[in-house]
C-alpha positions in Angstrom: 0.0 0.0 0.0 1.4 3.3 -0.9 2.0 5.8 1.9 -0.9 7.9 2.8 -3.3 5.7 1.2 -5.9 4.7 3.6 -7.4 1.1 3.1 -10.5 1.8 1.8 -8.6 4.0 -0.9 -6.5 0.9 -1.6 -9.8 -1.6 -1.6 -11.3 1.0 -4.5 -8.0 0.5 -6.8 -7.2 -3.1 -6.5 -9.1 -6.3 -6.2 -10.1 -7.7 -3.0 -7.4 -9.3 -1.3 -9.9 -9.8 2.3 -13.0 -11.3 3.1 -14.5 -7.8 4.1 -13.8 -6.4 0.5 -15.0 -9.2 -1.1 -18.1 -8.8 1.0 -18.9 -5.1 0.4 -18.6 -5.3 -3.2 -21.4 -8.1 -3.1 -23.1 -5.8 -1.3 -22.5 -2.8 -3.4 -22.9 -4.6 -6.6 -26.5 -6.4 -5.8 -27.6 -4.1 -3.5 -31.2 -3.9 -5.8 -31.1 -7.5 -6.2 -34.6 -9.4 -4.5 -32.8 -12.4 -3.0 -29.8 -13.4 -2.4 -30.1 -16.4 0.0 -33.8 -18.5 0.8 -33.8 -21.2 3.5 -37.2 -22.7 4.7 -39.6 -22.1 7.9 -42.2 -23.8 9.0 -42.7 -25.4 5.9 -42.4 -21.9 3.3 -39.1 -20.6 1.8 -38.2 -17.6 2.8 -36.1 -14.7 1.1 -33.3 -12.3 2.0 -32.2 -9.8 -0.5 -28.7 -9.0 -0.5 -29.7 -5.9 1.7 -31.2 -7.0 4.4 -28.5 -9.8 4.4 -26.2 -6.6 4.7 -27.9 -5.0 7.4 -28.3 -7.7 9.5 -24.7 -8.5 9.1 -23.8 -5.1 10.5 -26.4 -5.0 13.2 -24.7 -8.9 14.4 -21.3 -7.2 13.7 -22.3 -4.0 16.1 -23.5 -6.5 18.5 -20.7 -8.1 19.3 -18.4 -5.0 20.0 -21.6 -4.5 22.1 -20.9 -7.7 24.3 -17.2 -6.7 24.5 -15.8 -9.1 21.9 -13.0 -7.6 20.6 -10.8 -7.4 17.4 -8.5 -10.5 16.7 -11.1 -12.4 19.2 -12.8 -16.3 18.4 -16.2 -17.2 18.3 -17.5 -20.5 17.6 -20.4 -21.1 15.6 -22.2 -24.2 16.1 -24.7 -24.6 13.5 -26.5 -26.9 10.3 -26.7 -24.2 6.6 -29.3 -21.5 7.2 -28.7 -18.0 6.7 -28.1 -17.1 10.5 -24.6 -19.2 9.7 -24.0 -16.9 6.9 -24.7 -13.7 8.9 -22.6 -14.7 11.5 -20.0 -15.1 10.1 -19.7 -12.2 7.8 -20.6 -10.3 11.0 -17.3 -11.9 12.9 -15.1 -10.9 10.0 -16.3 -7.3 9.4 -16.0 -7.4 13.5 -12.0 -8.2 12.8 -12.8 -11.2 15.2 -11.7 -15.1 13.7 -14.7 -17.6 13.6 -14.5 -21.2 14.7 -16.8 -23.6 12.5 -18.1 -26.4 14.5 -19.7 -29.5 12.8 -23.0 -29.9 14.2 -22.4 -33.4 14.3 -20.0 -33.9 16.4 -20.5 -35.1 20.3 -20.1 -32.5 23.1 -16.7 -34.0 23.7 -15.3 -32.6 20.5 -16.8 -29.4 20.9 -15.5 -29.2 24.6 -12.0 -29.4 22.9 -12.3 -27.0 19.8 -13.9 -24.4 22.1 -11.0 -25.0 24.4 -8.1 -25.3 22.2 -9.2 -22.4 20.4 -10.0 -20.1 23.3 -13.7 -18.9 21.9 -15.3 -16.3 23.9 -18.8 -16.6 22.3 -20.6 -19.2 21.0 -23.4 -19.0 18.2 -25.6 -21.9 18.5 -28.5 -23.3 15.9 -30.8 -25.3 17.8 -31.7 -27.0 21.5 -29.6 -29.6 20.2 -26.9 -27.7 19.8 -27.4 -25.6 22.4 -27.3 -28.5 25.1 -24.2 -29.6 24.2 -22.3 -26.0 24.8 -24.7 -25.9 28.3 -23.3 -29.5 29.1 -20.0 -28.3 29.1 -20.3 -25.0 29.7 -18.6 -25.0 32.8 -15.4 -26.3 31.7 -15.1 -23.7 29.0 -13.2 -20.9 31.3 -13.1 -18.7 28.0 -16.7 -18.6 26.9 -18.4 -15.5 27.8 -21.9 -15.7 25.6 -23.8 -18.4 24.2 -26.2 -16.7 21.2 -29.2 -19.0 19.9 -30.1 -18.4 16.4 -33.7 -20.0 16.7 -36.1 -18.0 18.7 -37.4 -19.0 22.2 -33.9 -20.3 23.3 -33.1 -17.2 25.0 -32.5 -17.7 29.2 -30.2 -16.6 31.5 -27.2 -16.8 30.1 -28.3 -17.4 26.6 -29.0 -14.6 24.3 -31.2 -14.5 20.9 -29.4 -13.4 17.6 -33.0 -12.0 16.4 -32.6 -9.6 19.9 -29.0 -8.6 19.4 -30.1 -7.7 15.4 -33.5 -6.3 16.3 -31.5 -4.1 18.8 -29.1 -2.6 16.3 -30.8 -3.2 12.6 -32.8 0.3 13.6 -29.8 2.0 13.6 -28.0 4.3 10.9 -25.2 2.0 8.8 -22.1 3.1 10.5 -19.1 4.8 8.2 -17.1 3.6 10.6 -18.3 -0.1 11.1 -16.6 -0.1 7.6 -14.0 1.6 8.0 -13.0 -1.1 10.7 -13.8 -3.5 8.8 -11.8 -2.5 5.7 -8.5 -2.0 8.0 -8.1 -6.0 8.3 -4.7 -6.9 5.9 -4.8 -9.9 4.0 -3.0 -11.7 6.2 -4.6 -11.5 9.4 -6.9 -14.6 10.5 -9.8 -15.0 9.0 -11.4 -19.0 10.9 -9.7 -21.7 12.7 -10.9 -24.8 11.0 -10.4 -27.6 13.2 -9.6 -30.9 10.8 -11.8 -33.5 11.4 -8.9 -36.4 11.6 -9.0 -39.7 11.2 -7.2 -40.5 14.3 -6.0 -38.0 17.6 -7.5 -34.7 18.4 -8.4 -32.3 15.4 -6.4 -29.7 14.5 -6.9 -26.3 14.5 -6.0 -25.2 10.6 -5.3 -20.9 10.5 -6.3 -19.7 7.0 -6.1 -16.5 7.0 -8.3 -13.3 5.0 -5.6 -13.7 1.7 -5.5 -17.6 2.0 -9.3 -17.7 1.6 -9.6 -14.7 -0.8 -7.2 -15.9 -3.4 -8.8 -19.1 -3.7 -12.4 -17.3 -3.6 -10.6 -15.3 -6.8 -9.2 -18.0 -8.9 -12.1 -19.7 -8.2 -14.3 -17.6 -10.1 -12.0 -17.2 -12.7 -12.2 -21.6 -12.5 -16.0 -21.7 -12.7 -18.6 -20.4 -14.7 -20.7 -18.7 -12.4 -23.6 -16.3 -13.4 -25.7 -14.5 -12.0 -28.7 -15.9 -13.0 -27.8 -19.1 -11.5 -29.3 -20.3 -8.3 -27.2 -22.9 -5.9 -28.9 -25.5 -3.2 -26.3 -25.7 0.1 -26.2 -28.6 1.7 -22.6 -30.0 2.5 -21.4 -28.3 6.0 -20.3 -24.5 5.8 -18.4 -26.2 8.3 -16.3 -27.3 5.9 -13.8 -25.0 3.6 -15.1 -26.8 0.5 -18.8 -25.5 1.3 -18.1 -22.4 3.0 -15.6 -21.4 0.0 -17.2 -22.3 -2.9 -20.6 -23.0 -2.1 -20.6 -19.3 0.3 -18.0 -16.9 -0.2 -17.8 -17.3 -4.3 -22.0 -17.7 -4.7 -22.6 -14.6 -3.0 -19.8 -12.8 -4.7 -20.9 -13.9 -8.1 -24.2 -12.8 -7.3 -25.6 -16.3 -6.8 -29.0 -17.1 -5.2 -27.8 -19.4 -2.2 -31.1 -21.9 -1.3 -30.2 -23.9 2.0 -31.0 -27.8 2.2 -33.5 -27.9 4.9 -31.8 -31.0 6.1 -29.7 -33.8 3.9 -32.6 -36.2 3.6 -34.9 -33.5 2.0 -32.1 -32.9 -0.6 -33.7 -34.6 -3.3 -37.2 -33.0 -2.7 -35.5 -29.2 -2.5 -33.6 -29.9 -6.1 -37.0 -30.3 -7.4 -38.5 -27.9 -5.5 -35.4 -25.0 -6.3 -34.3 -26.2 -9.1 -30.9 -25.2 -8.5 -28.2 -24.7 -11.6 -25.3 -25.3 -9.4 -24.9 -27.7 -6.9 -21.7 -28.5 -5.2 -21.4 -32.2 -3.1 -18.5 -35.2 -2.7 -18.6 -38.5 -4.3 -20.6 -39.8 -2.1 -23.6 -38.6 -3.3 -22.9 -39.0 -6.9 -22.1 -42.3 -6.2 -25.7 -43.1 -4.7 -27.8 -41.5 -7.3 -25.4 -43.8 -10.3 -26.4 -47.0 -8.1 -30.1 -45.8 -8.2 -30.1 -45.3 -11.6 -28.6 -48.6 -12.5 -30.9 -50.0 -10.3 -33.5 -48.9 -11.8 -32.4 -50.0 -15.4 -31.7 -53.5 -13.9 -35.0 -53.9 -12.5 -37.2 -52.9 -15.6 -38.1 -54.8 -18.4 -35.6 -56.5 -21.3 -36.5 -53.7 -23.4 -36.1 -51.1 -21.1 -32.5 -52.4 -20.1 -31.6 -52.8 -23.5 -32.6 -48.7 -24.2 -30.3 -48.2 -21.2 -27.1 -49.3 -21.8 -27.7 -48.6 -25.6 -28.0 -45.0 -24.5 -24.9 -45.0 -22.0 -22.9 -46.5 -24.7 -24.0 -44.2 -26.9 -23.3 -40.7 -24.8 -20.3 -42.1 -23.4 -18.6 -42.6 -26.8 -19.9 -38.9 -27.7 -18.8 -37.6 -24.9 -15.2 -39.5 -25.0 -14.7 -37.8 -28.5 -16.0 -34.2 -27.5 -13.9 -33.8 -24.5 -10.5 -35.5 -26.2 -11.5 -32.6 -29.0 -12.4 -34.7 -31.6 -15.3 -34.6 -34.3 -18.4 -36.5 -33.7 -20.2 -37.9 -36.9 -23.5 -36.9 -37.6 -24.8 -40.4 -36.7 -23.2 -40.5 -33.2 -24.9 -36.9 -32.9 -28.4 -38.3 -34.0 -27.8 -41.1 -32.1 -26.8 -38.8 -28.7 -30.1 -36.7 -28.7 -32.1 -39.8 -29.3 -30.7 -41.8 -25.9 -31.1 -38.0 -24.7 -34.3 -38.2 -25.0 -35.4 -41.6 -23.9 -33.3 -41.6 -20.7 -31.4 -39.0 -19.9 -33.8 -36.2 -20.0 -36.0 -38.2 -17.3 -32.8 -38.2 -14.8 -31.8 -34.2 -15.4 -36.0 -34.0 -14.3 -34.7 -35.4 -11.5 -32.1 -32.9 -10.4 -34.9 -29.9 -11.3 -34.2 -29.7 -15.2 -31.8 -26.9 -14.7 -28.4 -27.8 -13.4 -25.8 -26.6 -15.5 -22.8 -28.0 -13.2 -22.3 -30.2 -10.3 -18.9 -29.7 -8.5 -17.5 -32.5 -6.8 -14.4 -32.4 -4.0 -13.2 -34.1 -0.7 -12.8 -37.4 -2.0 -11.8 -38.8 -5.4 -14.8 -39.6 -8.1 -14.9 -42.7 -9.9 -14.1 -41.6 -13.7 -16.8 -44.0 -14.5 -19.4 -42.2 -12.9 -18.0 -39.0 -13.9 -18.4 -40.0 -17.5 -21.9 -41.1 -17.5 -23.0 -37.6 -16.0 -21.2 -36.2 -18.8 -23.1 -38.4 -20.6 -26.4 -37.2 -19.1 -26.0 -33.5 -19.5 -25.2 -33.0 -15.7 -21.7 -32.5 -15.9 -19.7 -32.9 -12.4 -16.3 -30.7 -12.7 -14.0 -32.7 -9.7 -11.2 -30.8 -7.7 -8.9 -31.2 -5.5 -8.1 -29.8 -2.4 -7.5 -29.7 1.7 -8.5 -27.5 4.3 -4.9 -26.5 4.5 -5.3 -24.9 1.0 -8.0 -23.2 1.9 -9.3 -25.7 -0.1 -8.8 -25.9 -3.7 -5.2 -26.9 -5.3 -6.8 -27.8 -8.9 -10.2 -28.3 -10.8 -11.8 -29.2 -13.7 -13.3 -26.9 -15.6 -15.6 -26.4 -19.1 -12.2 -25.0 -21.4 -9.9 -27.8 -19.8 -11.5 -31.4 -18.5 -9.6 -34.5 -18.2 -12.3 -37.1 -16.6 -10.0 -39.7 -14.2 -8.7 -36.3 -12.8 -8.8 -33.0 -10.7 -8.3 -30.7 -13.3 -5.2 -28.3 -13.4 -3.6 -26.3 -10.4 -5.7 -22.8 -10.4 -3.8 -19.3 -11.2 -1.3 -18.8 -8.6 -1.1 -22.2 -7.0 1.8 -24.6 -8.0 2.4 -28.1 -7.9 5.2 -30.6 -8.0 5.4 -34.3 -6.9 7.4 -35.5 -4.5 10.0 -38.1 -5.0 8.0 -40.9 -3.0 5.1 -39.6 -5.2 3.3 -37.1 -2.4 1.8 -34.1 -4.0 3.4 -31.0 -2.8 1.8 -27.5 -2.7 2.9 -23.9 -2.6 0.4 -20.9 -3.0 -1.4 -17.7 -1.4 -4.1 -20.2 -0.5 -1.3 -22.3 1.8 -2.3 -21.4 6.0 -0.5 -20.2 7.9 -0.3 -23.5 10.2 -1.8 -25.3 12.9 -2.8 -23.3 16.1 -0.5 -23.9 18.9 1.1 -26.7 17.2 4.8 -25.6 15.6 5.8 -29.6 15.7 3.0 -30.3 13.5 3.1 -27.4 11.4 6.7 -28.3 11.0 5.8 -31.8 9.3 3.9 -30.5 6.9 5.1 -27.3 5.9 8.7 -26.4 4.7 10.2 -23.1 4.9 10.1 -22.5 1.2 6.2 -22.7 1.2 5.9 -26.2 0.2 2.7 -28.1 1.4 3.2 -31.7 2.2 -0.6 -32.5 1.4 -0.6 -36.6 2.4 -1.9 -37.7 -0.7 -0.2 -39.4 -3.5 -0.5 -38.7 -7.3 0.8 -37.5 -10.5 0.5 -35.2 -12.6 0.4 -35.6 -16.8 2.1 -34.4 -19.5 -0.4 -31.5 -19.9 -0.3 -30.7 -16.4 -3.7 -32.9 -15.3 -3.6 -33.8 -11.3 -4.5 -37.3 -10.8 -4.7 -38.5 -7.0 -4.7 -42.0 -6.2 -4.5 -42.3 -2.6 -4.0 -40.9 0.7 -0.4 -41.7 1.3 -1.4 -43.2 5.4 -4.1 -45.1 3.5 -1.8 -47.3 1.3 -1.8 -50.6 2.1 1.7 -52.6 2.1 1.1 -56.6 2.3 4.0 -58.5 4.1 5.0 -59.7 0.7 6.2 -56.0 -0.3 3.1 -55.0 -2.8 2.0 -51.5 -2.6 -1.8 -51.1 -2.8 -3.7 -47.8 -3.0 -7.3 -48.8 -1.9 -9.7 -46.0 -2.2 -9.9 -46.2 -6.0 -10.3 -50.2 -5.9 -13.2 -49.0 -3.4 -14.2 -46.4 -5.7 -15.1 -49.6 -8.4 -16.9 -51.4 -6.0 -19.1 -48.6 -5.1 -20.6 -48.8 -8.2 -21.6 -51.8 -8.0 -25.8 -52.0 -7.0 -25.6 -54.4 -4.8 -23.0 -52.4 -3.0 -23.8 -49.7 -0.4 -20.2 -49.0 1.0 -16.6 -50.4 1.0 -13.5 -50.4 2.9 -10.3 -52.3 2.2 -8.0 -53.2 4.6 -4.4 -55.2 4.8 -2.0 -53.5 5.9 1.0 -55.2 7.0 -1.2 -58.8 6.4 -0.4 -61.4 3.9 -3.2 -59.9 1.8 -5.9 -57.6 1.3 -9.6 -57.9 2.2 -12.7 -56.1 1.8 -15.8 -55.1 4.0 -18.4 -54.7 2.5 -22.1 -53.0 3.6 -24.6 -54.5 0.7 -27.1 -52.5 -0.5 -30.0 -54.2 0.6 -33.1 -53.1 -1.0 -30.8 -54.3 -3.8 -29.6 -57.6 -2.2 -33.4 -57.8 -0.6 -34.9 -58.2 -3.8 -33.0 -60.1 -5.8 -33.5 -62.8 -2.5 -36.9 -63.2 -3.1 -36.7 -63.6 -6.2 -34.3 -66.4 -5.3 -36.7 -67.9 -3.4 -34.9 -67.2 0.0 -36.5 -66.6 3.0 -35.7 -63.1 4.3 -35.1 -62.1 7.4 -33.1 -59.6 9.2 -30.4 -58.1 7.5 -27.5 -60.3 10.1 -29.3 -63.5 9.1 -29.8 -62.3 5.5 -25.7 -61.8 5.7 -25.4 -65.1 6.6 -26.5 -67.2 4.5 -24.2 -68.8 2.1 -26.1 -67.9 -1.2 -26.3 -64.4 -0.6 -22.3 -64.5 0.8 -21.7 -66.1 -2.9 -23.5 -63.9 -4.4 -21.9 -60.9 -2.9 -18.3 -62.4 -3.8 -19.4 -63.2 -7.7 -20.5 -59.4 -7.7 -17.0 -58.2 -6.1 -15.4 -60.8 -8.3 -17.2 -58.9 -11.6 -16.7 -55.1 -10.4 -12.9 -55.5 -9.5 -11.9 -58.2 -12.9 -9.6 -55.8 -14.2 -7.3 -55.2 -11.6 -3.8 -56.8 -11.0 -4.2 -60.2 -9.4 -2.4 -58.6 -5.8 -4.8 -55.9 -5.8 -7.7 -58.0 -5.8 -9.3 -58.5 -1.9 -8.7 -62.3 -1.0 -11.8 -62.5 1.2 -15.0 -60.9 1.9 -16.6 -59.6 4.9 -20.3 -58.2 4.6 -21.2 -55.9 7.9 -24.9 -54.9 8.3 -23.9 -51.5 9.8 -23.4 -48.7 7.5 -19.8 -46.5 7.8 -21.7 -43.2 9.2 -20.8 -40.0 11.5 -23.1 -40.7 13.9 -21.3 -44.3 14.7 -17.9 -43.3 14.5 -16.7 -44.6 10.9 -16.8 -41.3 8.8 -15.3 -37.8 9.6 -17.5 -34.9 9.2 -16.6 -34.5 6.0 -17.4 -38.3 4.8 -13.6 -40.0 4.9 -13.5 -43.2 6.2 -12.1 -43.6 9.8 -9.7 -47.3 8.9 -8.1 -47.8 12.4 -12.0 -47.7 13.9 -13.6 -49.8 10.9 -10.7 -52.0 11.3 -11.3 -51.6 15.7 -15.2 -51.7 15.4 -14.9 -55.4 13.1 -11.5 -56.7 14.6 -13.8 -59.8 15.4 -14.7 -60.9 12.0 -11.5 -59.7 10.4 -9.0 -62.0 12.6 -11.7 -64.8 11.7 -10.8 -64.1 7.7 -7.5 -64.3 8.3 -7.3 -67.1 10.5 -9.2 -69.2 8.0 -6.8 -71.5 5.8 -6.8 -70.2 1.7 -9.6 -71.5 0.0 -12.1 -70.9 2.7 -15.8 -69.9 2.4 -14.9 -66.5 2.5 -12.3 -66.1 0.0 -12.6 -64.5 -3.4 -11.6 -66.0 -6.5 -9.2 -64.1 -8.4 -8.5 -66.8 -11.8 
């Protein structure tokens, strides 16, 4: 900054390098615009225009100076999507304080320790849920000076409503030097504390600071091709930098209407009832609809699974040529809107008929299912990225795709490999480090700028990322062989008769696989066996259906190397969830507590001699 320039000076001649500018040039710009954000109440969506949304951030943001929360000060917020979440913490930034996402999710434990470690002296709460966990431990949180409900009728004593603290202030003239305040914050002061959900030990806290999170908001846009006629449904946690960056920060500054999910299991019913154009989710998801849709095909007539896979053929090859950039005949494109209009129209109906682009992170996507949504008209664009980076390293996008990987690195963010095949990272988007953890920090971050990221990959003559593992999740069999398992799990997961996967072997003669079936699926297809259904343990059980479920592992997984292949089979009637302790917040398998939670059955498999009942045939 030149001398004598103020900040806001500064903020009207460059681009924004904060949060805060990016936030009052949204503001600025749409200021007329009707809606920027709708969530549901009692049943009715409800609107926010983007200046109320404004007003009500400043009236939160007045607040808190109000309760004594100072500048360079955490406060937690403990919340599902709604727009109270976005309020808050647009209010805590343009307050100069540094938020603390909590995953709803998690048990009062976890949030005893992020409240702690991170020394918060407020906490925003959504719910009574919510709220009972931060008064259960309320007394062992020496920091915490507030506890602010967003839904109404929570207020007590010691509990305060956000719709008071707003209603309180919203009368109020906007403040010049609100601001002016807000404007002073430099790009490298801290923006959140995300703790990491890890797989194993307490989380961490990651500091990303007001530059880390702006330049990836920046290249972002430049990445995607956001309009602003386009409307986005939220659903994945703002809790997480992959939602709360690209699904927050760069909808509203593109001028995107943001609908919030009123919870995950009304997703499907919101797409048709928002029709969204943009929708941003992980693998996971993706995963479930192909299975439904293949399901579906399976189950109908010969006729009807002939059309099928006639049309996936068909859309697959058009799309293999269109995206390699080369010509299509005339047939193929005759052909194309034909299976376009026999099956895949019916599936985009699905989705609300007007999704342009799905973007898909946190895990890697099967380039199998990637292809057929190409094929469909709902293209997914994948990246790549960590909460370190604040998140994204590369993407896909609509000039340069590569299906099978994440795209190039964005503008400004470089990356190399690593000579034992780790992807390393250096960028504006890199944090700053863990909070109150140098060690760790150490381990992961050189002094050049280099981010040690944990995952292995390459990248392609033309640049293209491709991931294949997590470098703690490789599996190394006693005999030496080196296997990566999330993409063998990735295969599987197609599969129909497949609800989840997990493959384990580290260390052990060979490699196995739990399995969850899909049981409508596997349910079905008993009867029709004639076999007597039961419960799902006794279903599981019986040596038909544990046949059947190796045949379809057998079929899903025939192209991989002989060593890769799972020896034997373990079907579990318990889904890999948060709630039980399998999955982070953010969907990754937990593999020391699969491995803990099944211990049982897994020594069993391996006790057994080769050949046993359980093992998989692999010639």
């Amino acid at each position: 900054m030149a001398r004598g320039t103020t900040a806001e000076e500064a903020h009207a001649l460059s681009s924004p390098t904060t949060l805060n500018e990016l936030f009052f040039d949204s503001m600025e710009r749409y200021a007329d615009r009707p809606v920027a954000m709708r969530a549901k109440v009692d049943g009715r969506w409800v609107e926010r225009s983007f200046a109320e949304f404004r007003r009500q951030v400043e009236a939160t943001s007045r607040a808190l100076a109000e309760l004594g929360i100072t500048p360079g000060s955490h406060v937690a917020i403990l919340s599902e999507n709604r727009p109270e979440w976005a309020i808050t913490d647009y209010a805590c930034l343009t307050a100069c304080c540094a938020d603390v996402p909590v995953y709803p999710t998690v048990p009062s434990r976890q949030v005893e320790y992020i409240l702690n470690d991170s020394g918060a002296v407020a906490a925003f709460v959504s719910d009574a849920e919510q709220l009972a966990k931060v008064l259960e431990i309320r007394d062992r949180l020496p920091a915490l000076r507030h506890v602010i409900a967003f839904d109404p009728g929570l207020a007590q004593d010691g509990v305060l409503s956000l719709a008071g603290l707003i209603e309180r202030n919203i009368s109020r003239d906007p403040s010049p030097k609100w601001k002016k305040q807000a404007l002073s914050v430099t790009p490298d002061e801290l923006a959140t504390l995300i703790y990491t959900s890890g797989t194993t030990g307490n989380p961490k806290g990651v500091m990303l600071t007001h530059g880390n999170l702006t330049s990836n908001v920046v290249s972002g846009l430049e990445a995607l091709d956001l309009q602003e006629a386009d409307e986005c449904l939220s659903f994945l946690p703002l809790s997480h930098v992959f939602e709360r960056m690209a699904g927050h920060y760069c909808m509203l500054a593109a001028g995107v209407v943001v609908n919030y999910a009123e919870r995950i299991d009304t997703v499907s019913a919101d797409m048709l009832e928002r029709r969204p154009t943009v929708m941003l989710a992980v693998p996971r998801l993706y995963e479930k609809i192909y299975a439904r849709i293949l399901d579906a095909a399976l189950s109908g007539s010969a006729l009807k699974r002939r059309i099928f896979f006639w049309a996936k053929r068909t859309a697959e090859r058009w799309v293999q040529l269109t995206l390699g950039g080369e010509p299509t005949s005339s047939s193929l494109a005759v052909k194309k809107a034909v299976a376009d209009r026999l099956v895949f129209s019916k599936l985009r109906a699905r989705t609300g008929g007007r999704i342009r682009f799905f973007v898909s992170g946190g895990a890697p996507l099967s380039a199998d299912i990637a292809r057929f949504f190409h094929a469909a008209g709902l293209p997914i664009l994948e990246g790549y990225g960590l909460t370190e980076t604040s998140p994204v390293i590369a993407v896909n996008t609509f000039r340069h795709t590569r299906l099978g990987t994440v795209g190039r690195p964005i503008e400004g963010v470089e990356v190399r490999i690593g000579p034992d095949g780790e992807v390393l990272t250096r960028g504006p988007n890199v944090m700053r480090g863990y909070y109150h953890m140098p060690e760790a920090t150490a381990e992961v971050l050189e002094s050049d700028g280099w981010f040690h990221t944990g995952d292995i990959g390459e990248l392609d003559p033309d640049g293209y990322l491709k991931i294949t593992d997590r470098k703690k999740d490789l599996i190394v069999t006693s005999g030496g062989k080196n296997i990566a398992p999330q993409p063998i799990e990735n295969l599987l997961k197609t599969n129909r008769f497949v609800l989840n996967a997990v493959m384990l072997g580290d260390g052990r003669k060979y490699p196995i696989m739990l399995v969850v079936p899909e049981f409508d699926t596997l349910t079905v297809w008993a009867a029709k066996q004639g076999i007597q259904v039961g419960d799902h343990e006794s279903l599981v059980a019986l040596t038909e259906v544990g046949d059947k479920m190796e045949g379809e592992v057998k079929k899903s997984l025939r192209d991989l190397a002989k060593f890769e292949v799972p020896k034997k089979l373990l079907l579990v009637t318990e889904d890999f969830t948060v709630e039980n302790g399998l999955l982070t917040p953010t969907l990754k398998v937990k593999r020391r507590a699969v491995e803990q939670r099944h211990a049982e059955g897994i020594e069993a498999l391996y006790a057994e001699p080769p050949g046993g009942e359980h093992d998989i045939p692999t010639e």
